[in-house]
Backbone atoms as SQL, in Angstrom:
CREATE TABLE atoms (id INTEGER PRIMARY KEY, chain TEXT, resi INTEGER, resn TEXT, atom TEXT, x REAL, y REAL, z REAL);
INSERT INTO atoms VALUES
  (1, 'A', 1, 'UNK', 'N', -4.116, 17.033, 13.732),
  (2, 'A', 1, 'UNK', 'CA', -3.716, 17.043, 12.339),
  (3, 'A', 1, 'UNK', 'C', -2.323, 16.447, 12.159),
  (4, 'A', 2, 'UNK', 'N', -1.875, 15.962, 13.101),
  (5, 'A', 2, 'UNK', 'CA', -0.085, 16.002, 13.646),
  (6, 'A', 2, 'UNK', 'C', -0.782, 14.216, 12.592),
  (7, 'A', 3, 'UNK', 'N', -1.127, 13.537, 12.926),
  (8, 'A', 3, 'UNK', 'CA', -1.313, 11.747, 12.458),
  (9, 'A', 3, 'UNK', 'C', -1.457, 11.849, 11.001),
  (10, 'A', 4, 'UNK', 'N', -2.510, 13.000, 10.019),
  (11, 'A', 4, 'UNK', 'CA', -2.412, 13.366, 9.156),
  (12, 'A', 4, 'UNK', 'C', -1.592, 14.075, 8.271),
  (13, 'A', 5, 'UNK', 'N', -0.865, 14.407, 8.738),
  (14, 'A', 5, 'UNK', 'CA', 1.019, 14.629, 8.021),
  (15, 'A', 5, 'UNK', 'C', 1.544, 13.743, 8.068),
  (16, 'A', 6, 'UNK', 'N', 1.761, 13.033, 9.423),
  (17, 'A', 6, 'UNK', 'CA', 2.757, 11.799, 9.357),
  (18, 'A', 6, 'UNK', 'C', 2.595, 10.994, 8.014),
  (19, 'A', 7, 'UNK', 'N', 1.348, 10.774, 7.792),
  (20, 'A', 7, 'UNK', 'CA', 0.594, 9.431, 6.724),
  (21, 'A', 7, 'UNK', 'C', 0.935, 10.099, 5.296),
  (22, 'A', 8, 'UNK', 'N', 0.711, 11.503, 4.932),
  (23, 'A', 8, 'UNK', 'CA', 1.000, 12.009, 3.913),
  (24, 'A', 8, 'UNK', 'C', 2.591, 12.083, 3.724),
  (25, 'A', 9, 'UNK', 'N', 3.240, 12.166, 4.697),
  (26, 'A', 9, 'UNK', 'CA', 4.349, 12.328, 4.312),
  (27, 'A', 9, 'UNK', 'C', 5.390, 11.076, 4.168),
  (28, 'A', 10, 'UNK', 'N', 4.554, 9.757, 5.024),
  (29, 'A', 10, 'UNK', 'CA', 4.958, 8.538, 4.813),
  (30, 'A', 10, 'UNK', 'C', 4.536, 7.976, 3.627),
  (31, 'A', 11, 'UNK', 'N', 3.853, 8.345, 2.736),
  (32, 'A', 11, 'UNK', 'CA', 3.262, 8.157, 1.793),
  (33, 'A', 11, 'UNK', 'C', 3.848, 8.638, 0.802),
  (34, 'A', 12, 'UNK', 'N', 4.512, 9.789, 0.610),
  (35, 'A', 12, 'UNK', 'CA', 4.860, 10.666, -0.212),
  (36, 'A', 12, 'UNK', 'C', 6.404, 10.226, -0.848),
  (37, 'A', 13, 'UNK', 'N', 7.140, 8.647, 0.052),
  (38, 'A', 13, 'UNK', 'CA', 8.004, 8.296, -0.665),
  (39, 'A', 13, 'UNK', 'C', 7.437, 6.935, -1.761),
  (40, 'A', 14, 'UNK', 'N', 8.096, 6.711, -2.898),
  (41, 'A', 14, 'UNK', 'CA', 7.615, 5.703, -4.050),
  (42, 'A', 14, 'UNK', 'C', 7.710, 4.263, -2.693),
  (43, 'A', 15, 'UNK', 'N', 8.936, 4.253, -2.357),
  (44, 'A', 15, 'UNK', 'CA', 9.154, 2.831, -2.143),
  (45, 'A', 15, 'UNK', 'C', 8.305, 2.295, -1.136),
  (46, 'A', 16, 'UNK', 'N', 8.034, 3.396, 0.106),
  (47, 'A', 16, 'UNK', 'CA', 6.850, 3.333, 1.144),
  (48, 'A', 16, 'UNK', 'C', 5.593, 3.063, 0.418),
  (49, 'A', 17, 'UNK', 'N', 5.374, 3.523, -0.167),
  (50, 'A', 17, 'UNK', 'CA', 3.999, 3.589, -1.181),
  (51, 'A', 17, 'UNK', 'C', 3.530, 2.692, -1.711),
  (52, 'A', 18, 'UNK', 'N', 4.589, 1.905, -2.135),
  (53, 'A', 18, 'UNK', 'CA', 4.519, 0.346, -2.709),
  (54, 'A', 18, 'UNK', 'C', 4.803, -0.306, -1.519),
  (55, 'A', 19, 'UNK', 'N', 5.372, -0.340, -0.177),
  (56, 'A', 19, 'UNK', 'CA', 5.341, -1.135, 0.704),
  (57, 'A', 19, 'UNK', 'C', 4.075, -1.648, 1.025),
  (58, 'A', 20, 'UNK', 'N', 3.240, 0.185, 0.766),
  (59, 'A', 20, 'UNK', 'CA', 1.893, -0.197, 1.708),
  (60, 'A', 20, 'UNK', 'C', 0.495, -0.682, 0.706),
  (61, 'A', 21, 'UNK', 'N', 1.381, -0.510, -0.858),
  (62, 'A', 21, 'UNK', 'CA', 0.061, -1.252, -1.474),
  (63, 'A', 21, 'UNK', 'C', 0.191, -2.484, -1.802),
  (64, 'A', 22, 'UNK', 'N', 1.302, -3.187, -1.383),
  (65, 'A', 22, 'UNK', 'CA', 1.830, -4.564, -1.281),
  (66, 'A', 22, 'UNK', 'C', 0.941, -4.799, -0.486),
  (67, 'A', 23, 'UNK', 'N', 0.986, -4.637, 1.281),
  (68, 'A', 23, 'UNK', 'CA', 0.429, -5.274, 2.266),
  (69, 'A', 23, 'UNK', 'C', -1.071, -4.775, 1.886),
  (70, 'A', 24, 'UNK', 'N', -1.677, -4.045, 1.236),
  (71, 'A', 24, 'UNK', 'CA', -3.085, -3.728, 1.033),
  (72, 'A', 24, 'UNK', 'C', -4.178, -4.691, 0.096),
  (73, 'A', 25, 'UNK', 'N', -3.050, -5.019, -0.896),
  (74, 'A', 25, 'UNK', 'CA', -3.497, -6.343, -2.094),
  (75, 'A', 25, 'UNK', 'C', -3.113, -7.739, -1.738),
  (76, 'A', 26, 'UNK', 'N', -2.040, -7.694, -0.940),
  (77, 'A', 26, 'UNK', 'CA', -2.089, -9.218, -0.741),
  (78, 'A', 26, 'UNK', 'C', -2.676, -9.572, 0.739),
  (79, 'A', 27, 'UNK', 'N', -2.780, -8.940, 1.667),
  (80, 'A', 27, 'UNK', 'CA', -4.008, -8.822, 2.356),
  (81, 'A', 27, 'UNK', 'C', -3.066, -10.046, 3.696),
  (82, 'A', 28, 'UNK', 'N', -1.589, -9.918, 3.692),
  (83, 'A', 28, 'UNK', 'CA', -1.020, -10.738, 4.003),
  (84, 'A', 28, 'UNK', 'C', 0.130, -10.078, 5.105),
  (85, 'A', 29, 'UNK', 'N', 0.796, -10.942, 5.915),
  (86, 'A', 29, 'UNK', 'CA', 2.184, -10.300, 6.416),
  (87, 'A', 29, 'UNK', 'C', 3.461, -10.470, 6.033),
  (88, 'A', 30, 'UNK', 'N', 3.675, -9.895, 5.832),
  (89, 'A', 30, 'UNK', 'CA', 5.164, -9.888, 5.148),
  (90, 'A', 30, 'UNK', 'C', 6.791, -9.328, 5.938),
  (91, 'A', 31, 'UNK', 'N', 7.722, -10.147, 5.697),
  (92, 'A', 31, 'UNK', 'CA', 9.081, -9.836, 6.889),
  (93, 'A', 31, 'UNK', 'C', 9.808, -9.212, 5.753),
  (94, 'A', 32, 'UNK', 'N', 10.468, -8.292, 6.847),
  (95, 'A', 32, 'UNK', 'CA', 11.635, -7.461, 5.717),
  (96, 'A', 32, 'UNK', 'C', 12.101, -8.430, 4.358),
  (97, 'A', 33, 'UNK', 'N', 12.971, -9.432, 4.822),
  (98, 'A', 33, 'UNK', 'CA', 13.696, -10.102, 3.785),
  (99, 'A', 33, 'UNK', 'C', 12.906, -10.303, 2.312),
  (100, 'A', 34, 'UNK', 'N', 11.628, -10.739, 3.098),
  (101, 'A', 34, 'UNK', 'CA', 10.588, -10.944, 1.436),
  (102, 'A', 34, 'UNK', 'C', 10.371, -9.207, 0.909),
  (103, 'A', 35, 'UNK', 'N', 9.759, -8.469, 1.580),
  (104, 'A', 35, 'UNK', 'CA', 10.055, -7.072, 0.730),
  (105, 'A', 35, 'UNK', 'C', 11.250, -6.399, 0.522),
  (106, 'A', 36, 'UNK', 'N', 12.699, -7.105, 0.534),
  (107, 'A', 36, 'UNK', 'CA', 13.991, -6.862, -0.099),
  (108, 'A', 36, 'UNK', 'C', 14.044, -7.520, -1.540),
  (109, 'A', 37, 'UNK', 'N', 13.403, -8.114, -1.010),
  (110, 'A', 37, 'UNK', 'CA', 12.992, -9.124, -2.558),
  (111, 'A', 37, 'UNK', 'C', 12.584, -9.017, -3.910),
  (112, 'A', 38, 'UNK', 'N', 11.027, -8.512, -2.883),
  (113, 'A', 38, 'UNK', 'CA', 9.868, -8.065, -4.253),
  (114, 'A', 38, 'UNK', 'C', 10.471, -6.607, -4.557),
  (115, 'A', 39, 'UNK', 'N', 10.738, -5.995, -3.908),
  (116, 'A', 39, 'UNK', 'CA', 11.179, -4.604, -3.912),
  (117, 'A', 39, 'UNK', 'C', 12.471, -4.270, -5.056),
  (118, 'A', 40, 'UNK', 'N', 13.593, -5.341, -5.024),
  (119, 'A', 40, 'UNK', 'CA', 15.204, -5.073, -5.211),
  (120, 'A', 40, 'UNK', 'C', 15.791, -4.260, -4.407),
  (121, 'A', 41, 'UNK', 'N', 15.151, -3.778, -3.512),
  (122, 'A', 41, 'UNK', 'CA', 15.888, -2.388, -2.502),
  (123, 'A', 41, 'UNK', 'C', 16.771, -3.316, -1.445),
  (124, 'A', 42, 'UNK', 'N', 17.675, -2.972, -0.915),
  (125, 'A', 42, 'UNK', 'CA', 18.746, -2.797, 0.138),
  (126, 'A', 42, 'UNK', 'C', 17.713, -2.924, 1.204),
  (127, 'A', 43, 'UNK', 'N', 18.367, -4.157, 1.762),
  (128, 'A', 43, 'UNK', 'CA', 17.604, -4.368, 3.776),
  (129, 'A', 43, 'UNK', 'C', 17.467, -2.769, 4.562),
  (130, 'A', 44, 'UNK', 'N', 18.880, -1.958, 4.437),
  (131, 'A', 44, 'UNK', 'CA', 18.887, -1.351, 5.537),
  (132, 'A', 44, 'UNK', 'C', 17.780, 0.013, 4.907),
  (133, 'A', 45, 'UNK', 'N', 17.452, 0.291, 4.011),
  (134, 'A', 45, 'UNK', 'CA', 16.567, 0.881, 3.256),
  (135, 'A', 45, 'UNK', 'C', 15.052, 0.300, 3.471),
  (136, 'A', 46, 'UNK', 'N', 15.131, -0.965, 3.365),
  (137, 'A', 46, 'UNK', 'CA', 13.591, -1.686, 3.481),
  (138, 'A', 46, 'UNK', 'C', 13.377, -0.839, 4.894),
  (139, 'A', 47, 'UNK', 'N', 13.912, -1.888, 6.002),
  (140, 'A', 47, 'UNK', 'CA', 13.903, -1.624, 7.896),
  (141, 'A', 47, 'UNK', 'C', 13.434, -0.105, 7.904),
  (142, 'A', 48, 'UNK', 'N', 14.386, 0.928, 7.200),
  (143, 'A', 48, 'UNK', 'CA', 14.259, 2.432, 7.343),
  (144, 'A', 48, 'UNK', 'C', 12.848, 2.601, 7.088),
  (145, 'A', 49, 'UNK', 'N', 12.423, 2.471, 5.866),
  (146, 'A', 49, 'UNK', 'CA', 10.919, 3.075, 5.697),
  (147, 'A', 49, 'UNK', 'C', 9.501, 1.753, 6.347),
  (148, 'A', 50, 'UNK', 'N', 10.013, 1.021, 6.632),
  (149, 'A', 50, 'UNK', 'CA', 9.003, 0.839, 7.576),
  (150, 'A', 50, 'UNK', 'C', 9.019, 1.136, 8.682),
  (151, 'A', 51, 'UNK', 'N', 10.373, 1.041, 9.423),
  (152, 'A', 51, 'UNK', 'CA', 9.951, 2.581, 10.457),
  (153, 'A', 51, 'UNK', 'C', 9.412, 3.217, 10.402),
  (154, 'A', 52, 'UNK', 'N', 9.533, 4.222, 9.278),
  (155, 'A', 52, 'UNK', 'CA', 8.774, 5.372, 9.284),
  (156, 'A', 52, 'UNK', 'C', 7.451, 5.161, 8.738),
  (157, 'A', 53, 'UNK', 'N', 6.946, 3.977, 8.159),
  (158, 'A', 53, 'UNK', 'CA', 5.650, 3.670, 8.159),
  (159, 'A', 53, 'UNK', 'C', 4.781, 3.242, 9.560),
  (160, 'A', 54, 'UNK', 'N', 6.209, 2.849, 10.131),
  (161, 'A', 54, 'UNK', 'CA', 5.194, 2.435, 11.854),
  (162, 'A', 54, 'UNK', 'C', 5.193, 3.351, 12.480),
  (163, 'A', 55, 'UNK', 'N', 5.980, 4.553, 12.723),
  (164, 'A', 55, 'UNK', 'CA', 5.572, 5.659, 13.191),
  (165, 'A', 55, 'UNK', 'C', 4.578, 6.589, 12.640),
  (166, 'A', 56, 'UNK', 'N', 4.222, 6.556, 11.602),
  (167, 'A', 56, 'UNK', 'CA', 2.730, 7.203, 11.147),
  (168, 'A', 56, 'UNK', 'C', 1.609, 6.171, 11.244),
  (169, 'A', 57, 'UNK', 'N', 1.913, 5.141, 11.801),
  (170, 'A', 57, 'UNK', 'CA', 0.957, 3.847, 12.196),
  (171, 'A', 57, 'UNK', 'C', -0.131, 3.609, 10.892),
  (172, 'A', 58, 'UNK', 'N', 0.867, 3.329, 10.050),
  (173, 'A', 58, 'UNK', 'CA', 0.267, 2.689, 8.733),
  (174, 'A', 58, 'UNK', 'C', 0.252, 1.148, 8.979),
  (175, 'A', 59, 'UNK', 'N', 1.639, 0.896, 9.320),
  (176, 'A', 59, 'UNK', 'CA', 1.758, -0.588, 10.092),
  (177, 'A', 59, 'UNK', 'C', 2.399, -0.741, 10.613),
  (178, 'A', 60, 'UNK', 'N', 2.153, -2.183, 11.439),
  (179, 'A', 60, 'UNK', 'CA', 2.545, -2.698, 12.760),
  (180, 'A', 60, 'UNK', 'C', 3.088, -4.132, 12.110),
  (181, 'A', 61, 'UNK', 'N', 4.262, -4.433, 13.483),
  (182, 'A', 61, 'UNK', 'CA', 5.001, -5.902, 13.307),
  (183, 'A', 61, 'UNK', 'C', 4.306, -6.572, 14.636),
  (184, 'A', 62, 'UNK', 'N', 4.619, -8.037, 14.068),
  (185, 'A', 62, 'UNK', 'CA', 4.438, -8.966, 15.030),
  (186, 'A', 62, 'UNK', 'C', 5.443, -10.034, 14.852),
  (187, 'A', 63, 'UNK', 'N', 6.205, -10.237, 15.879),
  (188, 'A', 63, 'UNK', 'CA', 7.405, -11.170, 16.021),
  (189, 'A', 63, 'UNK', 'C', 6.969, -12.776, 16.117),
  (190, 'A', 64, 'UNK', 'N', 7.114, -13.347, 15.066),
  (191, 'A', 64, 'UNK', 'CA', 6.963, -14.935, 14.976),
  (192, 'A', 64, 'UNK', 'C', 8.068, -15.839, 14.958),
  (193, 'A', 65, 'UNK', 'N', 8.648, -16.128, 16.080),
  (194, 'A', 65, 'UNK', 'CA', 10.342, -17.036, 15.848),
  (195, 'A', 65, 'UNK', 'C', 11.300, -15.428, 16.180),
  (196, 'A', 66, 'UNK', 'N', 12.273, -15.856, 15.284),
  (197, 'A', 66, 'UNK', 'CA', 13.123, -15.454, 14.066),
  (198, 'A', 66, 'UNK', 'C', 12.389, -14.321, 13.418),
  (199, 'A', 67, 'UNK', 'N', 11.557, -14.430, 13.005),
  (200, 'A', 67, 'UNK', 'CA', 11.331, -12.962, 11.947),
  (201, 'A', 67, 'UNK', 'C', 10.025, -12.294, 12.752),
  (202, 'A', 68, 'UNK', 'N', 10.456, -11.351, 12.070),
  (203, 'A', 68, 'UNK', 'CA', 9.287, -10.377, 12.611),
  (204, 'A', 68, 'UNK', 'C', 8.408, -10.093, 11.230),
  (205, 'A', 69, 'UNK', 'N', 7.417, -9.937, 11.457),
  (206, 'A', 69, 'UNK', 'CA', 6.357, -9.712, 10.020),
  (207, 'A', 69, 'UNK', 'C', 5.756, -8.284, 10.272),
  (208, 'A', 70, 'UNK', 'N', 5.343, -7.629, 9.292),
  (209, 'A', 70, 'UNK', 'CA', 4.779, -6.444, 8.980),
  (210, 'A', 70, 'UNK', 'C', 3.375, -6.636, 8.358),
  (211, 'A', 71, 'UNK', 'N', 2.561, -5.798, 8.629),
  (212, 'A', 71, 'UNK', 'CA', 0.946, -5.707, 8.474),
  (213, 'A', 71, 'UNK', 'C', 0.347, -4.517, 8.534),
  (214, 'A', 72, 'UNK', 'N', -0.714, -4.118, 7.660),
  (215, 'A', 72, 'UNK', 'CA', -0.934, -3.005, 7.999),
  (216, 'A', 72, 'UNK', 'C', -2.088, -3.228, 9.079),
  (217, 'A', 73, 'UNK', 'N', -2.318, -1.775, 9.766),
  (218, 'A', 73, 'UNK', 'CA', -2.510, -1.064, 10.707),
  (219, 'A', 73, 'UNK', 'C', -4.211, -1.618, 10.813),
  (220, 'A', 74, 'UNK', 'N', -4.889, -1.753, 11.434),
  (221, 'A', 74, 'UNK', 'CA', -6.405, -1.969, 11.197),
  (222, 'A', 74, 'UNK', 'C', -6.934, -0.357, 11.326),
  (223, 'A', 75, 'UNK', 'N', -8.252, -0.257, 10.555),
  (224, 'A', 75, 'UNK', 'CA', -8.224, 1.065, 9.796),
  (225, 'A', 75, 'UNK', 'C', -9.103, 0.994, 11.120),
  (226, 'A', 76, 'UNK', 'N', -9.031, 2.715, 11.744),
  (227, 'A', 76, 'UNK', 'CA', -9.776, 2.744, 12.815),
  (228, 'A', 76, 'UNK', 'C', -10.891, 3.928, 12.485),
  (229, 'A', 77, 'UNK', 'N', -10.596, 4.707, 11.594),
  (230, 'A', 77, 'UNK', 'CA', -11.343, 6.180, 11.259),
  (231, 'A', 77, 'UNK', 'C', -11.454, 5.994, 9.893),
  (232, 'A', 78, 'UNK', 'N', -12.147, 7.304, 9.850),
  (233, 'A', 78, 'UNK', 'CA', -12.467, 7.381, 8.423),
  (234, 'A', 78, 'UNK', 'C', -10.948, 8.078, 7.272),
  (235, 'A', 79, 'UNK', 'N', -10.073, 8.867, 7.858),
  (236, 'A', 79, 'UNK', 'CA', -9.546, 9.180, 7.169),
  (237, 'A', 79, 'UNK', 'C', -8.703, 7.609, 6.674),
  (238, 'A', 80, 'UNK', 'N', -7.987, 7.174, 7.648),
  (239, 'A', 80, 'UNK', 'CA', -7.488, 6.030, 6.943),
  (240, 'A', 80, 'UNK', 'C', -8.139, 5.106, 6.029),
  (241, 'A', 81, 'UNK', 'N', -9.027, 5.082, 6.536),
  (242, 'A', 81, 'UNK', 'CA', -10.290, 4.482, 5.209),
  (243, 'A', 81, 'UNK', 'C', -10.219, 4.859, 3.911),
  (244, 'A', 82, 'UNK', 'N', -10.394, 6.078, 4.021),
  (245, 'A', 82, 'UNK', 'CA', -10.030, 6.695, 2.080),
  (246, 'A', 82, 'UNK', 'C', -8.435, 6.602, 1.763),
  (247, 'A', 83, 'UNK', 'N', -7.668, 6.944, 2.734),
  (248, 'A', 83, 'UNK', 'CA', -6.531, 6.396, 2.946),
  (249, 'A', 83, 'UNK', 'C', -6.035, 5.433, 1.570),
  (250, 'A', 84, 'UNK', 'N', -6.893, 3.879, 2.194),
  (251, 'A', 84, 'UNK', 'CA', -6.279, 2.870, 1.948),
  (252, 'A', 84, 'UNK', 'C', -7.445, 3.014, 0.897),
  (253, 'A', 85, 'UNK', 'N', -8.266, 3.010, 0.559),
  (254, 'A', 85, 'UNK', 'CA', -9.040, 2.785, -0.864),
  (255, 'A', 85, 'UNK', 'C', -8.704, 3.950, -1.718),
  (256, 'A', 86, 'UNK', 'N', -7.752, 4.812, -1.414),
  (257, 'A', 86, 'UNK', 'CA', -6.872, 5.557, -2.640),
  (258, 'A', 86, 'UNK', 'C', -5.884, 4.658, -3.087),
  (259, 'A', 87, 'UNK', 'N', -5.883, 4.233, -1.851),
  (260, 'A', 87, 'UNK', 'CA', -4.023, 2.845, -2.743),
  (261, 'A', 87, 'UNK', 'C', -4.529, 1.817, -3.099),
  (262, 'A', 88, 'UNK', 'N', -5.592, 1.189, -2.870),
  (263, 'A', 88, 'UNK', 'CA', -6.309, 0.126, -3.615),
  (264, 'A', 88, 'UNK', 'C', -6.484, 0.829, -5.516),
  (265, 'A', 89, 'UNK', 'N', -6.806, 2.059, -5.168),
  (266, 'A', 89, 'UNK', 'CA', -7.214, 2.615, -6.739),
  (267, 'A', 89, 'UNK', 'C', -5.836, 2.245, -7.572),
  (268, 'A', 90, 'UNK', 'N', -4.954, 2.455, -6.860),
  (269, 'A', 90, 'UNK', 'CA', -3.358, 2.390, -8.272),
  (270, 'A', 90, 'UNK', 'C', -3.577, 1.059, -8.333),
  (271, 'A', 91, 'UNK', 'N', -3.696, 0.827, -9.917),
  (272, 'A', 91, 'UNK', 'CA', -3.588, -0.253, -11.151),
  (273, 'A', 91, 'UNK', 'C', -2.677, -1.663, -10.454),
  (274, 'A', 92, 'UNK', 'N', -2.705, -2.566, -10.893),
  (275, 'A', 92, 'UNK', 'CA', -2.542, -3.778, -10.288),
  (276, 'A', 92, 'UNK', 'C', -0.998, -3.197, -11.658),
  (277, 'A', 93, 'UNK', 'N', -1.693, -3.026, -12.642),
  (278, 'A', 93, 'UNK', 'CA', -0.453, -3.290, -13.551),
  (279, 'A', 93, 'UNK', 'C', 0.625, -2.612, -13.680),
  (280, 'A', 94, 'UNK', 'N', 0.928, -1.086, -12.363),
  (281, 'A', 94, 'UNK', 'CA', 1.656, -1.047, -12.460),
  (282, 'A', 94, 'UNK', 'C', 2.776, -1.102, -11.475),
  (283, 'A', 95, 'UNK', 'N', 2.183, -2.532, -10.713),
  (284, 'A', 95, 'UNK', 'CA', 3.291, -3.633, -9.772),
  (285, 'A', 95, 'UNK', 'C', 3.182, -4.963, -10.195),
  (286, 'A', 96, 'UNK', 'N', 3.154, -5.286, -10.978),
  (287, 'A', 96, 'UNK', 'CA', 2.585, -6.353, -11.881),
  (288, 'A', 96, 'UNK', 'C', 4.100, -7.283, -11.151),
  (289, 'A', 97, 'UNK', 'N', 5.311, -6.876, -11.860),
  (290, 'A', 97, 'UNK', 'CA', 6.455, -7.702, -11.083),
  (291, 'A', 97, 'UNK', 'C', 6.471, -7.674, -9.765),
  (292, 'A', 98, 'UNK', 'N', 6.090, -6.921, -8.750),
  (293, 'A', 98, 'UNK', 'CA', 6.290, -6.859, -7.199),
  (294, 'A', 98, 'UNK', 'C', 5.027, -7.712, -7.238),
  (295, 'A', 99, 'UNK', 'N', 4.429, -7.671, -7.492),
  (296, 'A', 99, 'UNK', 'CA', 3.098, -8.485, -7.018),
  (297, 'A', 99, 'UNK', 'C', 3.240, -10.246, -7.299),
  (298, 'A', 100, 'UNK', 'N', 3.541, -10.476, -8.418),
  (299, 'A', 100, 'UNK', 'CA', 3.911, -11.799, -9.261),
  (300, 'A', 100, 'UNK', 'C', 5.441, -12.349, -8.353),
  (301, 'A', 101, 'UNK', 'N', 6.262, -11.696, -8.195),
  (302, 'A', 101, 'UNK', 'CA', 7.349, -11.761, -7.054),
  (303, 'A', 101, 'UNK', 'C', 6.973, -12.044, -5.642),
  (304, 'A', 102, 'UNK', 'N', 5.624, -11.584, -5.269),
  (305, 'A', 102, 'UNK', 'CA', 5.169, -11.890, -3.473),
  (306, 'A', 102, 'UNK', 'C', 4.252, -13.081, -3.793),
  (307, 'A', 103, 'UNK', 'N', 3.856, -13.258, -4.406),
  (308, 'A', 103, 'UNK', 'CA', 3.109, -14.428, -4.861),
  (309, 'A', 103, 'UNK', 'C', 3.929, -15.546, -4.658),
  (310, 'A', 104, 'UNK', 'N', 4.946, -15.703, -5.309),
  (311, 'A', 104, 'UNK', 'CA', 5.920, -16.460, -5.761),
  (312, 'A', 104, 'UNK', 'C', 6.746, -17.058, -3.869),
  (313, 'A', 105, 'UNK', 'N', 6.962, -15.426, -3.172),
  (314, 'A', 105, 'UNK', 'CA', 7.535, -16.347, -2.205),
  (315, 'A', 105, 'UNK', 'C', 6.531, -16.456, -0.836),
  (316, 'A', 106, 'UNK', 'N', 5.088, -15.726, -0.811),
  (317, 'A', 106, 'UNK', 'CA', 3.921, -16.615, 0.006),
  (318, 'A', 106, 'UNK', 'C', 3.866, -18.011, -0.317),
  (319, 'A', 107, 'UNK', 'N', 4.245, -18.172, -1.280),
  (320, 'A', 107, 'UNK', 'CA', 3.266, -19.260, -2.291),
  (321, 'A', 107, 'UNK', 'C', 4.817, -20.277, -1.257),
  (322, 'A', 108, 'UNK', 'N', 5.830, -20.344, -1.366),
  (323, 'A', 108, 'UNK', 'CA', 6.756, -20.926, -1.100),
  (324, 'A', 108, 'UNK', 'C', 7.284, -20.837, 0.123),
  (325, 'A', 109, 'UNK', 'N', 6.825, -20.080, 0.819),
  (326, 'A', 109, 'UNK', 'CA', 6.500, -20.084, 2.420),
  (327, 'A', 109, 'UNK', 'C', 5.840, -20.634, 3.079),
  (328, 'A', 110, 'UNK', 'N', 4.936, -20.967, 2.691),
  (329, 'A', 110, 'UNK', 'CA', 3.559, -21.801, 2.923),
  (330, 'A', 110, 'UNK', 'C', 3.909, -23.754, 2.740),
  (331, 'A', 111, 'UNK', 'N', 5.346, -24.019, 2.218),
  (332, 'A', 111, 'UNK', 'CA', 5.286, -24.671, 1.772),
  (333, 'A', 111, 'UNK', 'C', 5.963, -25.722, 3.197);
């Protein structure tokens, strides 16, 4: 039950919450600097709660160059399963700017 606290309680902050329904809708990886971005939050604030999202193994990095990127976790059970189709349920509209903001710098990453 110890993995099932971690997730609730990594969950239970706003900004984590939106970290992880960022990486859930855009279906993408993303490096700190771009979720300082979409976010407005402070780097050393971003780094902090994805720590603590990788220690409840919501997600994992993978080092490319220079940056390291963030992803979520591949769902292995069922609890994470409802998990992540509870955070799929919150409204597109109300990240409408974080979302339109990651768009903006995939879209220009790619470039």
């Amino acid at each position: 039950m110890d993995d099932q606290i971690k997730t609730f309680k990594a969950l239970s902050d706003a900004t984590r919450l939106k970290i992880v329904w960022l990486l859930t809708n855009i279906n993408e990886k993303i490096c700190v600097s771009e979720i300082v971005e979409v976010l407005g939050e402070h780097q050393y604030n971003v780094s902090r709660h994805l720590k603590l999202l990788k220690n409840a193994k919501l997600v994992e990095e993978v080092k490319e160059g220079k940056w390291v990127f963030y992803y979520l976790t591949p769902i292995k059970n069922e609890f994470r399963q409802l998990i992540q189709e509870a955070i799929k349920t919150i409204p597109e509209s109300q990240m409408n700017n974080e979302i339109h903001k990651c768009k903006i710098l995939l879209a220009a990453r790619d470039k």
